[in-house]
C-alpha positions in Angstrom: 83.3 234.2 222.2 84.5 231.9 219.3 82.0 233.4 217.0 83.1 236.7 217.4 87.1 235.8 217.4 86.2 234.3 213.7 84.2 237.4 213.3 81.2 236.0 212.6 77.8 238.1 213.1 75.6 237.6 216.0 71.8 236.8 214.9 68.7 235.9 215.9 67.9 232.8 215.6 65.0 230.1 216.5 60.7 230.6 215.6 58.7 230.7 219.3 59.2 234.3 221.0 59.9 232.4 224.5 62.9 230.4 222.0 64.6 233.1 220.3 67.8 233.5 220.9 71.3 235.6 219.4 73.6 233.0 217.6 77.2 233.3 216.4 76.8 230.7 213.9 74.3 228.6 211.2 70.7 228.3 212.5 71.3 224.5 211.9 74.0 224.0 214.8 74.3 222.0 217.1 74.9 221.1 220.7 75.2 218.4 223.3 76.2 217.7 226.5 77.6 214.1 227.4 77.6 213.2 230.2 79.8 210.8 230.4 82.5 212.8 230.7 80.5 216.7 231.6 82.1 218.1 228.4 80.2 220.2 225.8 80.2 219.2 221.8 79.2 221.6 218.9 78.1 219.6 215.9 76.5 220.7 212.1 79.6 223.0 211.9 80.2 222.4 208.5 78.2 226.3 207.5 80.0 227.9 209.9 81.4 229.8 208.3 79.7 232.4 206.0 78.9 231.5 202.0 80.2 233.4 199.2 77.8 235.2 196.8 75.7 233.1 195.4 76.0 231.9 191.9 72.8 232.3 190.2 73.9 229.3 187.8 74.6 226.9 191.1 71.5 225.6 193.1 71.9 226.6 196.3 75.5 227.3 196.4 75.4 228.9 199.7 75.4 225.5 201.2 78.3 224.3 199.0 80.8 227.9 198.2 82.1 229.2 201.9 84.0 231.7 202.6 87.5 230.7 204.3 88.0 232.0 208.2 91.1 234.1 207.4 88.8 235.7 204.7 86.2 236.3 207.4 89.1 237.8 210.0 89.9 240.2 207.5 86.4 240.9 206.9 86.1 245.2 208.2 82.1 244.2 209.5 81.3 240.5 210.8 80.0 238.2 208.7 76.6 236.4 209.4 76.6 232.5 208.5 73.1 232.3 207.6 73.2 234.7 204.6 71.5 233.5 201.9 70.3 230.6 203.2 66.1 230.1 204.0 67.1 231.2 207.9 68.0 235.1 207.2 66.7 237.8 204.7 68.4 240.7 205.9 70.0 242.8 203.1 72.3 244.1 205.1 74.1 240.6 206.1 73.8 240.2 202.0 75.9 243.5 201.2 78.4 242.5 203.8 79.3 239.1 202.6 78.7 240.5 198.8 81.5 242.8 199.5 83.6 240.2 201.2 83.4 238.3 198.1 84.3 241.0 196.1 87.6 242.1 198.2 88.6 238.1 197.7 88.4 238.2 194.1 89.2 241.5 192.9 92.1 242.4 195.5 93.5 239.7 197.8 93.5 236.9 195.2 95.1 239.0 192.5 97.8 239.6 195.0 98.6 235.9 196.1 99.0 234.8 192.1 100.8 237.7 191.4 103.4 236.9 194.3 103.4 233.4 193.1 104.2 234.4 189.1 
């Protein structure tokens, strides 16, 4: 339910059929239970949230250049936080955040400076 209040794309994730299972979040996350006190911790959080388009000039800047949440709540599709990384290769999850991207810089950012001037 948290993924998809930040309106982050479910996906497939993990290698043996019998494993494979839908994930609203990086492939790398993680999870533990202590039981010391019975309560549930999420860890590796820091891709969570989806990357920006890559830039060609940055090595592996989808590790580095995330998008913000309230850019992913104002997203129109959810955003998958594996795209562009070595875990997903779907095109699709590309265009999506590739148009994210573009609504950031070319309409909501212009916006915020030109309140600001």
């Amino acid at each position: 339910r948290l993924g998809e209040s930040l309106n982050l794309k479910g996906h497939r994730s993990g290698q043996a059929p019998k494993r494979v299972q839908v994930i609203y979040g990086p492939h790398d996350i993680q999870g533990y239970h202590c039981p010391a006190d019975g309560k549930y911790y999420l860890m590796s959080l820091s891709r969570l949230f989806p990357p920006t388009q890559p830039e060609p000039h940055i090595k592996n800047s989808y590790l580095v250049h995330l998008l913000r949440p309230e850019a992913c709540q104002l997203s129109l599709k959810p955003l998958n936080s594996d795209t562009f990384s070595p875990f997903n290769a779907d095109p699709e999850d590309e265009a999506d955040v590739i148009a994210a991207t573009e609504e950031i810089f070319s309409r909501l950012l212009p916006t915020v400076a030109s309140t600001l001037m």
